[in-house]
ZARO-103024 format. One record per residue: x, y negated, z negated of N, C-alpha, C, O, CB in turn; residue in three letters. Coordinates in steps of 0.05 Angstrom, whole numbers, plus 5000, padded with zeros to 4 digits. Glycine has a CB too. Layout:
ZARO-103024
XYZXYZXYZXYZXYZAla...
//
This chain:
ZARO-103024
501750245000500050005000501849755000503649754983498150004975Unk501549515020502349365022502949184995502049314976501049325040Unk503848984985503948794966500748604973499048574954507048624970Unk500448534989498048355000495748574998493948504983498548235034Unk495548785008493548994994492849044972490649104962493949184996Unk495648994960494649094924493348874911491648894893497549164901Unk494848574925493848404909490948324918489748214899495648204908Unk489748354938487548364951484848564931482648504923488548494982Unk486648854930484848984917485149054883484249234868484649224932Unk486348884881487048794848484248584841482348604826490848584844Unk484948424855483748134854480248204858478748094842485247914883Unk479348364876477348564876476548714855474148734849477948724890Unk478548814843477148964826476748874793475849014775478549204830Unk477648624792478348434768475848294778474248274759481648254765Unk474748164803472248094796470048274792467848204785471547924812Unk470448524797467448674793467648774769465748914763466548924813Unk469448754751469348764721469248644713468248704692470348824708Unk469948374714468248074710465548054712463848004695468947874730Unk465448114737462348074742459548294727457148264722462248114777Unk461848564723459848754712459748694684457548744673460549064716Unk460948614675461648494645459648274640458448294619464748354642Unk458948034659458347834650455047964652453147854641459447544667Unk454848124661451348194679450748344656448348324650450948414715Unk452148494641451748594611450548414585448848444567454448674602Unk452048244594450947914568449247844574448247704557452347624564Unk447747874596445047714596442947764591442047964604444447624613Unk441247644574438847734556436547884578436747894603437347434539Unk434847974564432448154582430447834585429647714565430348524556Unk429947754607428747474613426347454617425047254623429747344632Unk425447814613422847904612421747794584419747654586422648234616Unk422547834560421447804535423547574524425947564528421148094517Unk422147434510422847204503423147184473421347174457421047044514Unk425747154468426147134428425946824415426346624430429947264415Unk425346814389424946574379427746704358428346934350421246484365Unk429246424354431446354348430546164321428945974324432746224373Unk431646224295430646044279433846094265435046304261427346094261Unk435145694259437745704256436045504229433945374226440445594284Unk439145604212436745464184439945344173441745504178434245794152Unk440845084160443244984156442744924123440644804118444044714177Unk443944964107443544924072446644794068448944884071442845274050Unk445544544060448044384041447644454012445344394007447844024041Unk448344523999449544543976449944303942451644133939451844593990Unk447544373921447644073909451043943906452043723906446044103874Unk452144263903454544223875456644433904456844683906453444453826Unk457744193924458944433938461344513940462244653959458544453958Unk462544423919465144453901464944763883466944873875465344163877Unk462844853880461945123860462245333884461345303907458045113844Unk463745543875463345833891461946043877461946283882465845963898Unk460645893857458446073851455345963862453246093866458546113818Unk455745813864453745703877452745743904450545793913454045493875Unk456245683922456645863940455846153952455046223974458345863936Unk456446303930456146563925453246693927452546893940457246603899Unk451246483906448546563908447346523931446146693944447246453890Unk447446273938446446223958445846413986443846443999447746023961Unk449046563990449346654006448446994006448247144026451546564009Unk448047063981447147243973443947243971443047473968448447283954Unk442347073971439747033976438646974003436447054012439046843961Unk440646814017440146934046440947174062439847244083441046784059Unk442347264053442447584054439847794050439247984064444347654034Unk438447674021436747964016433847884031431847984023436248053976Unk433847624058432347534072432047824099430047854113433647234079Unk434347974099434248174120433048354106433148554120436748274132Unk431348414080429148634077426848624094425448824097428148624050Unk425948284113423748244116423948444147426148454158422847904114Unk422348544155421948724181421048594197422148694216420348944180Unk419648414206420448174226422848124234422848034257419747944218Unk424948144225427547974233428348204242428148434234429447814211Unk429848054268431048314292433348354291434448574296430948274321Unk435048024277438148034269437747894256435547774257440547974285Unk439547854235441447574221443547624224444447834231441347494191Unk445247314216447147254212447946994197447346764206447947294230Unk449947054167450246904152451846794155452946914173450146954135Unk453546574149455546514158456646204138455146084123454846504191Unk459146144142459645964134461845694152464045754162460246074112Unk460945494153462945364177465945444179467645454162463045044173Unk465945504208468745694217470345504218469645284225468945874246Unk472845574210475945424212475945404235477045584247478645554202Unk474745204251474945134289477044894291478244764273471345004307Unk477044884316478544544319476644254307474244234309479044464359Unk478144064296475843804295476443804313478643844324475443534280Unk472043684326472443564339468743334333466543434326473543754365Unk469143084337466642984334463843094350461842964345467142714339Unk463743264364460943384375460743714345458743864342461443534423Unk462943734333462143934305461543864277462943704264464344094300Unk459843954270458043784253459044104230457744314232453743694268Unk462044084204462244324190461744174156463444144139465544504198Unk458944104157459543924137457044134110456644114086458643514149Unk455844344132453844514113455244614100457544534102452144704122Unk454644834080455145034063454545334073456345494077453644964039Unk451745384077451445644088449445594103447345474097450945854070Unk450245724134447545824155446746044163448346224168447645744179Unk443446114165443146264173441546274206440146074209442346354153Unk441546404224441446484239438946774247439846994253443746494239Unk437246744247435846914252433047004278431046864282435446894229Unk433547204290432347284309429747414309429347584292433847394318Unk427947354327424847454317424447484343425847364360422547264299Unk422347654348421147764375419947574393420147564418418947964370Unk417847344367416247114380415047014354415147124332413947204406Unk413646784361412946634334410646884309410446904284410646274347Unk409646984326408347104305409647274278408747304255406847244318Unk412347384294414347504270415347264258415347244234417047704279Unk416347054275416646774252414946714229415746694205416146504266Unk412146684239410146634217409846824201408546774181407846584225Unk411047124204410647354180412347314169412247324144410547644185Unk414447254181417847114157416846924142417046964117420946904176Unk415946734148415646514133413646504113413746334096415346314147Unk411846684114409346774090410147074076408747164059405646814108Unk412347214084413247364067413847364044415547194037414447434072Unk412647584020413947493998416747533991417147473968412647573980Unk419247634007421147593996423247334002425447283991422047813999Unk421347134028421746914036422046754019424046634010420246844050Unk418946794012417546573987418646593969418646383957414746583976Unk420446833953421446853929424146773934425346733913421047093917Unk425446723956427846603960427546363958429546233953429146663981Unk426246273961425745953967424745903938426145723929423145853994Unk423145973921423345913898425845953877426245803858421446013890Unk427746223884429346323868431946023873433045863858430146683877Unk431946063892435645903909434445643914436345493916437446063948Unk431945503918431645243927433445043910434044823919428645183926Unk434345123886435544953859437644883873438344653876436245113829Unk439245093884442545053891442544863910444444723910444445313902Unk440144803936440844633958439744353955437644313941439944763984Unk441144133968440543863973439843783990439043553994441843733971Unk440144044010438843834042438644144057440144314049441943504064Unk437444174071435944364096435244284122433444124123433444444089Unk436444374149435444374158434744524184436744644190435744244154Unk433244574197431844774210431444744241430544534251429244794195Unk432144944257432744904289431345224294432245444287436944854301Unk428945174310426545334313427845364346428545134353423045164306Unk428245554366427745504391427345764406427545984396429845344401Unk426845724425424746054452426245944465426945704465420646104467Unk427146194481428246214503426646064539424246064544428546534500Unk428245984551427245834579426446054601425645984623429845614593Unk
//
């Protein structure tokens, strides 16, 4: 095989594993998920116990059977940059089929008892609802 062959069918075969790769990531555009991103500042956010609970009460939020995923998280050591906003404490991230499993999350009682148990530790909330296009 030539050098210009190989690189021809190199270059070939690096995009159709590209391409088979990227065709893998893309959501089913048939059914449509509701996205609910939830951001908690922290009264006292100097405390890692506070820290601690918090994050542990959004955790025992994945008993509810509505929710398709979570994910907890805390702002990642990224680059600054002014379009990153790492000024929360703990987010959660959670995936639902469509609003109606939203609305069973949100009238669940182990919702409701998070929100009464942990509401103490936070100072500010806020909440990013969105469906897919």
């Amino acid at each position: 095989m030539s050098h210009s062959s190989r690189r021809a069918f190199l270059t070939a075969a690096t995009s159709l594993v590209i391409f088979g790769a990227a065709r893998k990531r893309v959501p089913n555009t048939e059914k449509k998920i509701l996205v609910h991103h939830v951001f908690f500042w922290l009264k006292n956010p100097a405390s890692k116990e506070d820290l601690a609970k918090l994050a542990e009460g959004v955790r025992s939020l994945n008993k509810i059977e509505a929710i398709r995923m979570i994910h907890v998280g805390f702002p990642a050591d990224t680059e600054k940059r002014s379009v990153v906003d790492a000024s929360y404490s703990v987010s959660e991230l959670i995936f639902f089929d469509d609003v109606s499993g939203q609305n069973t999350y949100q009238n669940h009682p182990i919702h409701k008892k998070f929100v009464e148990n942990y509401s103490s530790l936070w100072e500010k909330v806020i909440v990013y609802d969105s469906m897919d296009i």
